[in-house]
CHARMM-style PDB file with segment names, atoms N, HN, CA, C and O in Angstrom:
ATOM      1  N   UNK     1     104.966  52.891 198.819  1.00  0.00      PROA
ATOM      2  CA  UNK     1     105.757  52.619 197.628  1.00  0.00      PROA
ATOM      3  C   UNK     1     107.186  52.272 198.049  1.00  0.00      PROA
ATOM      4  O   UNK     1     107.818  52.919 198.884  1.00  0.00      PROA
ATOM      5  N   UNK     2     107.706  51.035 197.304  1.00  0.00      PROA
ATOM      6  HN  UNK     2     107.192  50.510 196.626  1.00  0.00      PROA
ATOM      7  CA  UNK     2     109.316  50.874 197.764  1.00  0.00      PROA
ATOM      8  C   UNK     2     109.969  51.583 197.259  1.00  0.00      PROA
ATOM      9  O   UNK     2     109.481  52.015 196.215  1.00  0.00      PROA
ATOM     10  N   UNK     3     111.294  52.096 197.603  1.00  0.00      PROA
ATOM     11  HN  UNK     3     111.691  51.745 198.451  1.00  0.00      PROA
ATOM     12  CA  UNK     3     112.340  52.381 196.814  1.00  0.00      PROA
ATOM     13  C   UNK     3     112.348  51.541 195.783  1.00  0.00      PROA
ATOM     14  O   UNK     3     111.480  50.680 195.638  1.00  0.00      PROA
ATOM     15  N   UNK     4     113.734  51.792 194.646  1.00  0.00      PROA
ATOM     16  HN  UNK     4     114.438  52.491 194.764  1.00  0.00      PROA
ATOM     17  CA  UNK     4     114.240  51.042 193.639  1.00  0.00      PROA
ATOM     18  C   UNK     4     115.155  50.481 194.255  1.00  0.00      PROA
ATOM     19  O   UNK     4     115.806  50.982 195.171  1.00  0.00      PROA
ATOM     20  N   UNK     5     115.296  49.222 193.730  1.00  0.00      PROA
ATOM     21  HN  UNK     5     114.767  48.814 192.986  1.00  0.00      PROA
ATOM     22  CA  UNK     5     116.724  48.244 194.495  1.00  0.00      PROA
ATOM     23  C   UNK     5     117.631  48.322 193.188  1.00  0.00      PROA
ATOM     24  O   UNK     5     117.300  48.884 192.144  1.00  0.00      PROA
ATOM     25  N   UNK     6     118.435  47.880 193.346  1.00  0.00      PROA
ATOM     26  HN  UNK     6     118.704  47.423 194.194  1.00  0.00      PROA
ATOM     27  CA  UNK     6     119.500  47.910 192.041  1.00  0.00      PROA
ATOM     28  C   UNK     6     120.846  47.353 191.940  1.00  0.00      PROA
ATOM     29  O   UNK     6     121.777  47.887 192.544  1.00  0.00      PROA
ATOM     30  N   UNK     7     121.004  46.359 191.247  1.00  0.00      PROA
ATOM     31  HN  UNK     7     120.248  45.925 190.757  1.00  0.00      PROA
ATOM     32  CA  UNK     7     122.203  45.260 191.920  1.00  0.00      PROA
ATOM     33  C   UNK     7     123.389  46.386 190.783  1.00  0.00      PROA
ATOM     34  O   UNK     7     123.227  47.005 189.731  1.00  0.00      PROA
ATOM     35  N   UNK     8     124.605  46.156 191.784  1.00  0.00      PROA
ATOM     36  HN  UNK     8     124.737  45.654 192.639  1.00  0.00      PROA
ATOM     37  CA  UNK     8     126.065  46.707 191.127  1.00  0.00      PROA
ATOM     38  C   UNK     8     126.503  45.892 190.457  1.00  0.00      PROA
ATOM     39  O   UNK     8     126.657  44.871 191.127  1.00  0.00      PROA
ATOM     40  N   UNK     9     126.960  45.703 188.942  1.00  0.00      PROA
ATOM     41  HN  UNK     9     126.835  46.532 188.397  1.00  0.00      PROA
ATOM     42  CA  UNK     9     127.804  44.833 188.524  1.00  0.00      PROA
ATOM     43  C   UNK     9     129.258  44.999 188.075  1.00  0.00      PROA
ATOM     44  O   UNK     9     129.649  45.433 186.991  1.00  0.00      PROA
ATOM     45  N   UNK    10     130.011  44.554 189.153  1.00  0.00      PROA
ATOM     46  HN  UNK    10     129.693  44.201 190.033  1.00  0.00      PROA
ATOM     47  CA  UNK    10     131.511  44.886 189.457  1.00  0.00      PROA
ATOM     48  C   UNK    10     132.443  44.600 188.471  1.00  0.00      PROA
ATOM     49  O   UNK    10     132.152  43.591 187.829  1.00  0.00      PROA
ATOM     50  N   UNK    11     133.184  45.002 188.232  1.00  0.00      PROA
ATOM     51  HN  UNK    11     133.420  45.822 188.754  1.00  0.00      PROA
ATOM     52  CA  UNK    11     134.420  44.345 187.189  1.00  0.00      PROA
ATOM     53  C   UNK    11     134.919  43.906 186.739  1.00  0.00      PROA
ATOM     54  O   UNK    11     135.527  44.045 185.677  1.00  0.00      PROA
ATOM     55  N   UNK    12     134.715  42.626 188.041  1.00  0.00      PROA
ATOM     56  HN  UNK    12     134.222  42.514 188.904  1.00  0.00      PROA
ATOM     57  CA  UNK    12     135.206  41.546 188.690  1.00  0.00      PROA
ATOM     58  C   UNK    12     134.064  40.408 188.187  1.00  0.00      PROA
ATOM     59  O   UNK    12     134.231  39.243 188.549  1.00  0.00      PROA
ATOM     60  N   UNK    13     133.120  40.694 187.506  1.00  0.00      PROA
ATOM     61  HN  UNK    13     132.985  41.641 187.212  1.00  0.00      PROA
ATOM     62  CA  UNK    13     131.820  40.079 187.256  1.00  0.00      PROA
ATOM     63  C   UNK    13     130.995  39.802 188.257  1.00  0.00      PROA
ATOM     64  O   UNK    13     130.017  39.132 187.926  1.00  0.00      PROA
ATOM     65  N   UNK    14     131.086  40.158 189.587  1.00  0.00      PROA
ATOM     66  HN  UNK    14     131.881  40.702 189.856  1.00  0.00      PROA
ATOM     67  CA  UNK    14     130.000  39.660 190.714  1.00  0.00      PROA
ATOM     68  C   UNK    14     128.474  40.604 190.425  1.00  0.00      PROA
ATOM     69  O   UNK    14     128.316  41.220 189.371  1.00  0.00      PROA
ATOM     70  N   UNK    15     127.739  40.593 191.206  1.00  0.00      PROA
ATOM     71  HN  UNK    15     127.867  40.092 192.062  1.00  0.00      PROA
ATOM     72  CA  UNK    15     126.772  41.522 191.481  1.00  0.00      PROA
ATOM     73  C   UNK    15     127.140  41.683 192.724  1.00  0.00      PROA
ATOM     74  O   UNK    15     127.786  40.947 193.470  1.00  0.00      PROA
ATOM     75  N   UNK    16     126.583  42.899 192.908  1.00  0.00      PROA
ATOM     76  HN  UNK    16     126.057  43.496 192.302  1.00  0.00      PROA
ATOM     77  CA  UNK    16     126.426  43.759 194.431  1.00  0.00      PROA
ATOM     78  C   UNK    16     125.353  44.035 194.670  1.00  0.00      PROA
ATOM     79  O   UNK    16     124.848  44.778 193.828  1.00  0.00      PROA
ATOM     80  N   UNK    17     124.457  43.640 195.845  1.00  0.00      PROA
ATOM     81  HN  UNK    17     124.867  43.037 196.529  1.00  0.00      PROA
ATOM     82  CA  UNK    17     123.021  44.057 196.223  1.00  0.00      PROA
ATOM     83  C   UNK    17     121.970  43.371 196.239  1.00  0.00      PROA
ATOM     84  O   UNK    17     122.190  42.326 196.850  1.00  0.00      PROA
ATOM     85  N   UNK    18     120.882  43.439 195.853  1.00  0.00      PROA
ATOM     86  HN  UNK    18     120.703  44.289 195.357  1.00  0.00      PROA
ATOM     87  CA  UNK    18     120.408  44.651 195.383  1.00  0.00      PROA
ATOM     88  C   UNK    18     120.353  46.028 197.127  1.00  0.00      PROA
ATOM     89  O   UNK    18     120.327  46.095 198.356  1.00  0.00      PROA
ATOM     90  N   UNK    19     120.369  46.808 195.829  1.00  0.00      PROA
ATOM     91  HN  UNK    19     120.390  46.753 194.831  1.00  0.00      PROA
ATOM     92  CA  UNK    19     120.774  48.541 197.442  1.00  0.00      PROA
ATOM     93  C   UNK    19     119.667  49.377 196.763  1.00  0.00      PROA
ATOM     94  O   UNK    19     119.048  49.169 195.719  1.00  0.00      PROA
ATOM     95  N   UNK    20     119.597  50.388 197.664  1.00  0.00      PROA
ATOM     96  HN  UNK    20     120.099  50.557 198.512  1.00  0.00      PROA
ATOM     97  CA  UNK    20     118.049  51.257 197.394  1.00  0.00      PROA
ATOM     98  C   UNK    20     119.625  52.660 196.860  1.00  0.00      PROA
ATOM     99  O   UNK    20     120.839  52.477 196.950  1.00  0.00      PROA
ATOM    100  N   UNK    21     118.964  53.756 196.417  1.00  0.00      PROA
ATOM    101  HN  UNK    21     117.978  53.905 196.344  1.00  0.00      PROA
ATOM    102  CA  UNK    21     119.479  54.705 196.196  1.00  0.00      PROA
ATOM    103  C   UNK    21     120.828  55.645 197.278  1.00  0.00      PROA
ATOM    104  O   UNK    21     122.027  55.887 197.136  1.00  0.00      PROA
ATOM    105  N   UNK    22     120.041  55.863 198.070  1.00  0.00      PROA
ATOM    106  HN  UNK    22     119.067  55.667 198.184  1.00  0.00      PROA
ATOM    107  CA  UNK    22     120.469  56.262 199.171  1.00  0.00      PROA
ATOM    108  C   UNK    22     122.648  55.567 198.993  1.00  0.00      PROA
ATOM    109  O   UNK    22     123.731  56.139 198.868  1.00  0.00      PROA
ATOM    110  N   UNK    23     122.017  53.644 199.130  1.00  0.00      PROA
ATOM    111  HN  UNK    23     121.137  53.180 199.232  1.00  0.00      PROA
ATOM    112  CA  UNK    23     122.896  53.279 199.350  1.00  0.00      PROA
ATOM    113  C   UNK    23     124.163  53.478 198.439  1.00  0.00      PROA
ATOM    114  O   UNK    23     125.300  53.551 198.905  1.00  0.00      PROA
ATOM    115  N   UNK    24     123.804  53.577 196.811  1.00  0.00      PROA
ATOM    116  HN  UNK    24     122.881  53.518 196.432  1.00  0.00      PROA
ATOM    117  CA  UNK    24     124.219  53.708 195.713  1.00  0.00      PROA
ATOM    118  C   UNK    24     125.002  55.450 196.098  1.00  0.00      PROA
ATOM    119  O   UNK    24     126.220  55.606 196.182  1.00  0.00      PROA
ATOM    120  N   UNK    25     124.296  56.230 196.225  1.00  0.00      PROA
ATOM    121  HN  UNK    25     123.306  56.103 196.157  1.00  0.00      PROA
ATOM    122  CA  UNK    25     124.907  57.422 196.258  1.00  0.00      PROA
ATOM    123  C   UNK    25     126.059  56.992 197.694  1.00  0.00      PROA
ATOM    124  O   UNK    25     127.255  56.988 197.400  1.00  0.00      PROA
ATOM    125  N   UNK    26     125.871  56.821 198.430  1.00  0.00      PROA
ATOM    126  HN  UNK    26     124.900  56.824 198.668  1.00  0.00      PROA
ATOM    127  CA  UNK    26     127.270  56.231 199.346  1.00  0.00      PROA
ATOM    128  C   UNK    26     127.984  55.941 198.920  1.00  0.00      PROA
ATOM    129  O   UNK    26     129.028  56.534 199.192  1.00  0.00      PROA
ATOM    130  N   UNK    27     128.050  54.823 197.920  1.00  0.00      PROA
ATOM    131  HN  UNK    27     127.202  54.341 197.700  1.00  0.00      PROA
ATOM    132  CA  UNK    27     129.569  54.290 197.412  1.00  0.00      PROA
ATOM    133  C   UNK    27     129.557  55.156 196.785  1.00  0.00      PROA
ATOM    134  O   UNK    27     130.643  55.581 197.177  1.00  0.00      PROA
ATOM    135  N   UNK    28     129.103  56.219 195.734  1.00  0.00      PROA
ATOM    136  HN  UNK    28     128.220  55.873 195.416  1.00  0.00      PROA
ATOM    137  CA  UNK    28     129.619  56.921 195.037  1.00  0.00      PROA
ATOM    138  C   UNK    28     130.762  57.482 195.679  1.00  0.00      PROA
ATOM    139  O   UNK    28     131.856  57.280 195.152  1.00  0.00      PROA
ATOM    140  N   UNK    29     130.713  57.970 196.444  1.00  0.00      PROA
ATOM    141  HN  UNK    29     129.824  58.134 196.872  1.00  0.00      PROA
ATOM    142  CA  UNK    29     131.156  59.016 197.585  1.00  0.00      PROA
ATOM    143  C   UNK    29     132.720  57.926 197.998  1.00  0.00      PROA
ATOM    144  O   UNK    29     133.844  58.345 198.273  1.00  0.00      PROA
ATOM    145  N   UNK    30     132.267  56.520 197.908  1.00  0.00      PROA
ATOM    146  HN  UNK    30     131.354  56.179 197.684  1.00  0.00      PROA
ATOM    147  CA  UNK    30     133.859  56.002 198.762  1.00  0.00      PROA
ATOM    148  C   UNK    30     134.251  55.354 197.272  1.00  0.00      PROA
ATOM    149  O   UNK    30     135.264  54.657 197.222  1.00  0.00      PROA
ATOM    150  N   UNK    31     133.416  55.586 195.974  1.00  0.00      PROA
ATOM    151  HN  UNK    31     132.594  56.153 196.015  1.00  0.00      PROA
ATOM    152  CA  UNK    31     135.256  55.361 194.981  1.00  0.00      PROA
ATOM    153  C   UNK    31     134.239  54.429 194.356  1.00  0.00      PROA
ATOM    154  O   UNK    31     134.525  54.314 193.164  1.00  0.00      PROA
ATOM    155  N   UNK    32     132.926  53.555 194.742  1.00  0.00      PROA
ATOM    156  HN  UNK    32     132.693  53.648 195.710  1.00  0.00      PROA
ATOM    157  CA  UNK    32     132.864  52.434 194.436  1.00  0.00      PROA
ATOM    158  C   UNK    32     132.043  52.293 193.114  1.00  0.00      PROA
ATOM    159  O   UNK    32     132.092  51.399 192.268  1.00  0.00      PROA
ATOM    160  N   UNK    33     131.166  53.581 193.178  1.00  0.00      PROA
ATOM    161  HN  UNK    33     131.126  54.307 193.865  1.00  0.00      PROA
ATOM    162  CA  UNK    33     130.395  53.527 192.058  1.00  0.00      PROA
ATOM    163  C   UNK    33     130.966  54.546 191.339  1.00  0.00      PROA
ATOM    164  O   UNK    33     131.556  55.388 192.014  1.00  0.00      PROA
ATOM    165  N   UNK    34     130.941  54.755 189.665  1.00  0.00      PROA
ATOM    166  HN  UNK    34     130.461  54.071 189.117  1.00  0.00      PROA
ATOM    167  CA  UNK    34     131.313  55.850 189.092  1.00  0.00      PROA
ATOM    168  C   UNK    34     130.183  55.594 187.828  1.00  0.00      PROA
ATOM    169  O   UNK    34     129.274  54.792 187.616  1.00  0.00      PROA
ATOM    170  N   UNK    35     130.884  56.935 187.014  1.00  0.00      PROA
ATOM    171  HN  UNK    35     131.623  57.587 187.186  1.00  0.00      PROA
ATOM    172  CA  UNK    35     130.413  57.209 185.707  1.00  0.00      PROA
ATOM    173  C   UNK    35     130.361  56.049 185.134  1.00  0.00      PROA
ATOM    174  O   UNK    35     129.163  55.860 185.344  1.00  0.00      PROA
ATOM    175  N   UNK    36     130.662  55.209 184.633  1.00  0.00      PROA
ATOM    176  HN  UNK    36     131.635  55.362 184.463  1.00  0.00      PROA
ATOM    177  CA  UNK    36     130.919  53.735 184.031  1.00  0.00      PROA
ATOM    178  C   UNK    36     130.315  52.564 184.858  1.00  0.00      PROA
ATOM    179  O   UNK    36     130.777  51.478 184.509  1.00  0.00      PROA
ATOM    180  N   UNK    37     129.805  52.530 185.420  1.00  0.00      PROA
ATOM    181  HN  UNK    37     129.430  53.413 185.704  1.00  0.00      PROA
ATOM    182  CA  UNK    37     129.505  51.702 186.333  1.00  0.00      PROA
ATOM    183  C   UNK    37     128.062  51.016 185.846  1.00  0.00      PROA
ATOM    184  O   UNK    37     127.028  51.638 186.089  1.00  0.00      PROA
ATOM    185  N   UNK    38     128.012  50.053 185.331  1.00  0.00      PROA
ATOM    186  HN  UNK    38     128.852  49.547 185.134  1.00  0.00      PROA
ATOM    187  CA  UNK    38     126.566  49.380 185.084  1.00  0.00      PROA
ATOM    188  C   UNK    38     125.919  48.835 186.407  1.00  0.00      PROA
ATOM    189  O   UNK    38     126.444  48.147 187.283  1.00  0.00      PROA
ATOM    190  N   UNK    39     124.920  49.218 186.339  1.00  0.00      PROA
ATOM    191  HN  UNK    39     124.494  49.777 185.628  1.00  0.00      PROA
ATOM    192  CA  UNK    39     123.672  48.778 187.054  1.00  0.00      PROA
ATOM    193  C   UNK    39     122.290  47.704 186.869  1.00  0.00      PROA
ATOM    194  O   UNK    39     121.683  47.790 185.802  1.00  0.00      PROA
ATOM    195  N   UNK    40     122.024  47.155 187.438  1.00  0.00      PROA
ATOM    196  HN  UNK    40     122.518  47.085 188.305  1.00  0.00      PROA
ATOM    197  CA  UNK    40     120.677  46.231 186.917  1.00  0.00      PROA
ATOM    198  C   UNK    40     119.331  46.213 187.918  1.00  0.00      PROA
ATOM    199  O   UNK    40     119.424  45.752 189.056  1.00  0.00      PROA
ATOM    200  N   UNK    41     118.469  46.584 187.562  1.00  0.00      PROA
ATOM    201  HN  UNK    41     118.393  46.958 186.637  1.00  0.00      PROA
ATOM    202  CA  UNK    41     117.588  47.134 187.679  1.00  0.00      PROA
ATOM    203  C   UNK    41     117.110  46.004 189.066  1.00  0.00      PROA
ATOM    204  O   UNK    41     117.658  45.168 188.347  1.00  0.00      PROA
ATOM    205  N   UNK    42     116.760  45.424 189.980  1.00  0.00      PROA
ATOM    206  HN  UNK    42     116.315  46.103 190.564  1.00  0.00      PROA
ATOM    207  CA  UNK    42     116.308  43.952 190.941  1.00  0.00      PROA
ATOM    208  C   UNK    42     114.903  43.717 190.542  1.00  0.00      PROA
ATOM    209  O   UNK    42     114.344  42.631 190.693  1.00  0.00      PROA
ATOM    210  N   UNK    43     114.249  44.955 189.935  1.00  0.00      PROA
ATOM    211  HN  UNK    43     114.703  45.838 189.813  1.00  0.00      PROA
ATOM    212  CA  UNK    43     112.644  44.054 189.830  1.00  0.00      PROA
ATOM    213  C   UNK    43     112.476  43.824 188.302  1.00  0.00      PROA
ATOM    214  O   UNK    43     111.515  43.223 187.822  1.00  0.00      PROA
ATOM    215  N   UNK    44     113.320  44.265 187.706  1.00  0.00      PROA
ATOM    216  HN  UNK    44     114.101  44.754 188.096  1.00  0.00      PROA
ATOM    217  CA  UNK    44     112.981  44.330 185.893  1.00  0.00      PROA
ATOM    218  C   UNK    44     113.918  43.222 185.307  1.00  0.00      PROA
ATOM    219  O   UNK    44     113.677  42.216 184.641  1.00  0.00      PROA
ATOM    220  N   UNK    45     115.400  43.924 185.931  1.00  0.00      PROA
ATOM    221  HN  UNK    45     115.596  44.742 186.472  1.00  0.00      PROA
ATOM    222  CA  UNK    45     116.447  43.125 185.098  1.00  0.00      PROA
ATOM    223  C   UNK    45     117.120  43.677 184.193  1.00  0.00      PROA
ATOM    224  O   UNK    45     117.953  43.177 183.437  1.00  0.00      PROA
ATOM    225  N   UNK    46     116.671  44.954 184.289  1.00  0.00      PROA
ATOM    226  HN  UNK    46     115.994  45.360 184.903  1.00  0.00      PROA
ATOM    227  CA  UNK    46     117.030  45.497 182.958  1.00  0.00      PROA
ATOM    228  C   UNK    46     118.537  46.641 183.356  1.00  0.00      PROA
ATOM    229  O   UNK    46     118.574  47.590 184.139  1.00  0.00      PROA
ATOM    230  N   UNK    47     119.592  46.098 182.506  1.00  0.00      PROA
ATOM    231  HN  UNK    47     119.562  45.327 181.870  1.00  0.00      PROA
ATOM    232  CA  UNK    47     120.694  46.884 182.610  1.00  0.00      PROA
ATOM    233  C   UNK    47     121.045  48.341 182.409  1.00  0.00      PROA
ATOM    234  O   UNK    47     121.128  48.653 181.221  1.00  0.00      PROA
ATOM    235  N   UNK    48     121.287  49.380 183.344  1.00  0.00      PROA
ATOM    236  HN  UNK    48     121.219  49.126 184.309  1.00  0.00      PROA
ATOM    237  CA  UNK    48     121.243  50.701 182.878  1.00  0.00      PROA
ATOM    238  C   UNK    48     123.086  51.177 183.188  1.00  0.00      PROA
ATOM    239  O   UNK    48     123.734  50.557 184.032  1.00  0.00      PROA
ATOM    240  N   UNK    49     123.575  52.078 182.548  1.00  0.00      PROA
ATOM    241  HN  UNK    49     123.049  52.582 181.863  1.00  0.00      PROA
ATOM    242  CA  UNK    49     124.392  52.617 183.079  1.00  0.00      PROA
ATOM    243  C   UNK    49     124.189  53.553 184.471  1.00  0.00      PROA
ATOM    244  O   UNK    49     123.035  53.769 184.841  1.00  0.00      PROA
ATOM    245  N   UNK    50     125.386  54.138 185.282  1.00  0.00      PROA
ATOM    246  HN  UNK    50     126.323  53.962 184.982  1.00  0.00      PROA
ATOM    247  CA  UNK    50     124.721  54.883 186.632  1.00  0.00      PROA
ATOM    248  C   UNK    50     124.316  55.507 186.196  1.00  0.00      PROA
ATOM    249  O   UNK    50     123.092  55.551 186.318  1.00  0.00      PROA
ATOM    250  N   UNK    51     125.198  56.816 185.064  1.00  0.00      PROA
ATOM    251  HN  UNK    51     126.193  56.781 184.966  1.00  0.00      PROA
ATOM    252  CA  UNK    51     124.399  58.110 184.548  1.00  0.00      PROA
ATOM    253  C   UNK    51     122.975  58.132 184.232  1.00  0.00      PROA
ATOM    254  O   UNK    51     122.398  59.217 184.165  1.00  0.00      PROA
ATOM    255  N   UNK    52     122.045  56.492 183.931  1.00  0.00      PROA
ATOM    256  HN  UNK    52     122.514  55.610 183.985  1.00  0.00      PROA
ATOM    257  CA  UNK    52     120.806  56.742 183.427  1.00  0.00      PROA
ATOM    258  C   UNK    52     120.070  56.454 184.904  1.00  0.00      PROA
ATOM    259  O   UNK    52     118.981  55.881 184.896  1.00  0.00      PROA
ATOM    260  N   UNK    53     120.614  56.814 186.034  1.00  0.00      PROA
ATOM    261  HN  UNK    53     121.499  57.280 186.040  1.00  0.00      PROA
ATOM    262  CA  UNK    53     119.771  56.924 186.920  1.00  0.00      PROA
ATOM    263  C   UNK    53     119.694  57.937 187.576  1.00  0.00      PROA
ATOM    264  O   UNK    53     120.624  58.604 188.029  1.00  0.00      PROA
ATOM    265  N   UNK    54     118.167  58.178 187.701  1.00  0.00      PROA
ATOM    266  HN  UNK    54     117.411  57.637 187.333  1.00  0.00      PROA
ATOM    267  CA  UNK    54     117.958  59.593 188.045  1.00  0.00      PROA
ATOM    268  C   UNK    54     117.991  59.297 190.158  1.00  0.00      PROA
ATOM    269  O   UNK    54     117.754  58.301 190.841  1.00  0.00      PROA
ATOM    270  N   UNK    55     118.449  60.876 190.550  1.00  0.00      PROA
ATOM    271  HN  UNK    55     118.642  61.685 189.995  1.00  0.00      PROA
ATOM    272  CA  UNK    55     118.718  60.925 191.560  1.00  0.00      PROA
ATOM    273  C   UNK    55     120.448  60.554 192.000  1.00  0.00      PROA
ATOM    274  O   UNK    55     121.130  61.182 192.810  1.00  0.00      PROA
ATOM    275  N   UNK    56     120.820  59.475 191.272  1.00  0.00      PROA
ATOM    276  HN  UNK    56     120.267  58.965 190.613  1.00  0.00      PROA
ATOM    277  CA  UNK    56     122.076  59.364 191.558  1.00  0.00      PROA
ATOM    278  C   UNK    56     123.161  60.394 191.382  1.00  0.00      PROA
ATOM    279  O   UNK    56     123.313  61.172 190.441  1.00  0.00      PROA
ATOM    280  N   UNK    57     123.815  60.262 192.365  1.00  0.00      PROA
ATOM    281  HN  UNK    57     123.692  59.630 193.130  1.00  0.00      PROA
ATOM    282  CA  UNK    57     124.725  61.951 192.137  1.00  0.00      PROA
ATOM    283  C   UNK    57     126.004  61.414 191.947  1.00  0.00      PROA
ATOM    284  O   UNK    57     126.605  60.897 192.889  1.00  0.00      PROA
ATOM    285  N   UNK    58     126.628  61.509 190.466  1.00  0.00      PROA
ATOM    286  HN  UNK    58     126.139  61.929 189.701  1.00  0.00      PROA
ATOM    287  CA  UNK    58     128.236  61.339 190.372  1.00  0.00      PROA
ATOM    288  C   UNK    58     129.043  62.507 190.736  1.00  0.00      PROA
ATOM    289  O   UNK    58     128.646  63.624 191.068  1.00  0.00      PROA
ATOM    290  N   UNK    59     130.417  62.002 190.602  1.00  0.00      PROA
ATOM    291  HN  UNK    59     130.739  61.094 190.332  1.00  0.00      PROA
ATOM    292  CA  UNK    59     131.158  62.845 191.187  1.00  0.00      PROA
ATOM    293  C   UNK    59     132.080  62.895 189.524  1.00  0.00      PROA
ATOM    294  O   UNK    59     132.363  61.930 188.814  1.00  0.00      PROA
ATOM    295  N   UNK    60     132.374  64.341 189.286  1.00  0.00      PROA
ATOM    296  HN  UNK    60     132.145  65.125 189.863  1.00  0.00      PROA
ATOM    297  CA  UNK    60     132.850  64.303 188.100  1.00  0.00      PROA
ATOM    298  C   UNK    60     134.290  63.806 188.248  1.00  0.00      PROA
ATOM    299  O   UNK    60     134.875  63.661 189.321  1.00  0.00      PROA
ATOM    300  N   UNK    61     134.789  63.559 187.013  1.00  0.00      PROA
ATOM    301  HN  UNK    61     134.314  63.677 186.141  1.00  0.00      PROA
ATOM    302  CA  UNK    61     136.062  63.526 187.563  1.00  0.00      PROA
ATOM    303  C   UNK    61     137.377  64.712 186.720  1.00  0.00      PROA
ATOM    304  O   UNK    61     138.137  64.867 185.765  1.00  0.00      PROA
ATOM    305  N   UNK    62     136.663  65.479 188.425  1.00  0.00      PROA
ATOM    306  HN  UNK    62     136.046  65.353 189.202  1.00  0.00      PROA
ATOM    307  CA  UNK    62     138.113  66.862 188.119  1.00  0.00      PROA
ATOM    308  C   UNK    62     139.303  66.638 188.153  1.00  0.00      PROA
ATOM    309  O   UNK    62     139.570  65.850 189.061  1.00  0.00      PROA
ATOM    310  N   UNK    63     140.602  67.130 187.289  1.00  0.00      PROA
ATOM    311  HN  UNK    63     140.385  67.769 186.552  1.00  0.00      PROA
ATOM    312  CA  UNK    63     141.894  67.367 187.640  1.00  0.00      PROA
ATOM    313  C   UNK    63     141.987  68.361 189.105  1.00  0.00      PROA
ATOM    314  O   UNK    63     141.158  69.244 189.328  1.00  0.00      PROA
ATOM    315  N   UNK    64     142.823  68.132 189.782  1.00  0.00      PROA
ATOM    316  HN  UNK    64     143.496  67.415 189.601  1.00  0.00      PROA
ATOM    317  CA  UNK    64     143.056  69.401 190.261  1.00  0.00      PROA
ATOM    318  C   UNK    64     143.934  70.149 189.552  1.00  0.00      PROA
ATOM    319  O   UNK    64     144.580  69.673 188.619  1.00  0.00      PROA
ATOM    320  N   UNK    65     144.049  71.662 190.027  1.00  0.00      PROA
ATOM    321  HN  UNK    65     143.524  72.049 190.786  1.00  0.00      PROA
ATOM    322  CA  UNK    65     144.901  72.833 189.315  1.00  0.00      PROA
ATOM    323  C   UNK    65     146.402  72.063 189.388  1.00  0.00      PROA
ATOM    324  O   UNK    65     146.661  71.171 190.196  1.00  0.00      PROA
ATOM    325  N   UNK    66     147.213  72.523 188.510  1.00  0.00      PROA
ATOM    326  HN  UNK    66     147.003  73.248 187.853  1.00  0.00      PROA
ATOM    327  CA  UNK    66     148.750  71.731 188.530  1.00  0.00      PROA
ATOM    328  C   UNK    66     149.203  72.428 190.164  1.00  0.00      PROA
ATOM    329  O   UNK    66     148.549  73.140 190.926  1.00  0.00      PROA
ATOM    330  N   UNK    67     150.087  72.072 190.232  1.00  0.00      PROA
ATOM    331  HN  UNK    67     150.619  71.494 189.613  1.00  0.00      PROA
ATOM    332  CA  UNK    67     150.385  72.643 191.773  1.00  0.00      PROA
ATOM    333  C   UNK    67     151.648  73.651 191.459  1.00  0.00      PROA
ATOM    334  O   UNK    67     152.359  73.190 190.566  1.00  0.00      PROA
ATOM    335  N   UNK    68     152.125  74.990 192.009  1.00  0.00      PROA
ATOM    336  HN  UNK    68     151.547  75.364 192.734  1.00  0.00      PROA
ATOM    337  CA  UNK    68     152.966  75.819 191.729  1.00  0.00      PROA
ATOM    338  C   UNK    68     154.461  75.265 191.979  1.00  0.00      PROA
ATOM    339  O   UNK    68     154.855  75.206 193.144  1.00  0.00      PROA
ATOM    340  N   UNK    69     155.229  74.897 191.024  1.00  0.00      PROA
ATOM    341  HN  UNK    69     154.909  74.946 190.077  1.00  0.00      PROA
ATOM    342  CA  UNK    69     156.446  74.492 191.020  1.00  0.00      PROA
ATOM    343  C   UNK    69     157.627  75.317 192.052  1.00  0.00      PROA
ATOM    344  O   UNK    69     158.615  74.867 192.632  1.00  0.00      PROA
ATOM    345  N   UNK    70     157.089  76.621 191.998  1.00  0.00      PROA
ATOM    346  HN  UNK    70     156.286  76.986 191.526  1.00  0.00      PROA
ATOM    347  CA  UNK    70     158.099  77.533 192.823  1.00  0.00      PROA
ATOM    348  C   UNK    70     157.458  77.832 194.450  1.00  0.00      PROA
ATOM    349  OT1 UNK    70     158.096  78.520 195.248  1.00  0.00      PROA
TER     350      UNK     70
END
């Protein structure tokens, strides 16, 4: 069985890919993919947001604590 491929569609309007999971959770990790980030499916076509893909691991996006003024 193959992985899922899954083209990135950037901001910028390009596509990116198609990338198997693995690869997708990488950019998560360097900034590239986020919560908002649409995806398109390489064998269907069919557009998902990241959150509707399972396995993909976002990174929330925490504040950090304010930092102590004194």
């Amino acid at each position: 069985m193959t992985s899922m491929q899954y083209f990135v569609l950037g901001q910028d309007g390009q596509r990116y890919g198609p990338v198997d999971l693995a690869t997708l959770n990488v950019w998560v990790t360097e900034q590239r993919v986020n919560d908002r980030t649409w995806l398109e499916d390489a064998q269907t076509g069919q557009r998902l947001l990241s959150t509707e893909i399972p396995g993909l691991v976002l990174v929330q996006n925490v504040q950090a604590p304010p930092s102590d003024p004194y």
